[in-house]
N, C-alpha and C positions, 0 to 999 in steps of 0.2 A: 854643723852637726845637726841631725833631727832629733826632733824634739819625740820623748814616749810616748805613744796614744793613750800608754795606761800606767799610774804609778800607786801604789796604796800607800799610806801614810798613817801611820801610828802615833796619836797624843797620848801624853800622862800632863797631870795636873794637880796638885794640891788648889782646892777651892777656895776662895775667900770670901769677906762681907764686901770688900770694895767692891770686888767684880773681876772676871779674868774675861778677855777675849780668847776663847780657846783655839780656834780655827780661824781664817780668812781666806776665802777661796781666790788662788793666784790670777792673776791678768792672764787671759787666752786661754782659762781653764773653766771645765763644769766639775764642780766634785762632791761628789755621791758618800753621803755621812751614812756608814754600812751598820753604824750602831755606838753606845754612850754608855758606858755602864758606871755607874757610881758607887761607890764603897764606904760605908760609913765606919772608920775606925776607932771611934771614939765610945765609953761606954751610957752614952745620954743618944736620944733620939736628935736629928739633926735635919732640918732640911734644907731646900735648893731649889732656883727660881733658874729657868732657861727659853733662853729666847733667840728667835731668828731675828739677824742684825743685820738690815740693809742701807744703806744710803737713800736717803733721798733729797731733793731740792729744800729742805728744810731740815738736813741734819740729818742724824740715825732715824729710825723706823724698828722699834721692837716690837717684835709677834712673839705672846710666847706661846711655848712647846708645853712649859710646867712652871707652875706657880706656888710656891712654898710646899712644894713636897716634900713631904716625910720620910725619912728614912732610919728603923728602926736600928737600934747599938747594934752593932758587929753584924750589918745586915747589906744589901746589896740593894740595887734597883738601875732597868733599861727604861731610859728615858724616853727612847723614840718607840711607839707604837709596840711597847711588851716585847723588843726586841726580834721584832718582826719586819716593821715600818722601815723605811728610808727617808732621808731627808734629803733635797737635790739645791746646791746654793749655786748659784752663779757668779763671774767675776767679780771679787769685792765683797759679797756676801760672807756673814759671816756668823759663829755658834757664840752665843756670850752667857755665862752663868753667872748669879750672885750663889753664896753659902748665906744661909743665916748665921752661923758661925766658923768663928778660924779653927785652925788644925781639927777638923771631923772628917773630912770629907774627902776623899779622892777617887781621882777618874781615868779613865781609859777612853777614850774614840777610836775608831778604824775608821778610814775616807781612803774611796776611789777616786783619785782623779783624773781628767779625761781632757786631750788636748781638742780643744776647738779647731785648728787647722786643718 
């Protein structure tokens, strides 16, 4: 069977302080993070630390994207580039958030992904 050249994929998420891996870009794939929105339902400001998660010969590798942002009671925020920006991870690559705190927070992504063959 062939494989799609092109599949979109939908995350949801409740955020935590441990930490969630929200995405991991599949083996023989590039996939294109189309956008991240976060929702703060909670009635207290809340924020959220996001980072590009690679492998390297020493473990993970965090880049982050956003670092204890804020996000206002009953308010919203795109993390990547004001909802403009794309993010491009390659095989293994991967999105990882911490919450500063539990039940505040939730999210959405949209990812393109795209067959390397």
């Amino acid at each position: 069977m062939a494989t799609a050249l092109n599949v979109f994929r939908t995350v949801t998420s409740n955020l935590f302080t441990s930490g969630n891996v929200l995405y991991t870009a599949p083996s023989r794939k590039t996939s294109i993070v189309l956008m991240i929105q976060i929702s703060n339902t909670s009635n207290t400001t809340a924020n959220v630390s996001f980072y590009h998660r690679a492998n390297s010969s020493l473990g993970f590798t965090n880049v982050a994207l956003a670092e204890r942002f804020d996000i206002p009671a009953g308010d919203s925020a795109s993390v990547i580039g004001g909802g403009t920006g794309k993010l491009v991870l390659e095989t293994g690559q991967s999105v990882f958030a911490r919450a500063g705190d539990n039940n505040k927070l939730q999210l959405v992504m949209s990812i393109l992904e795209t067959a390397n063959d």
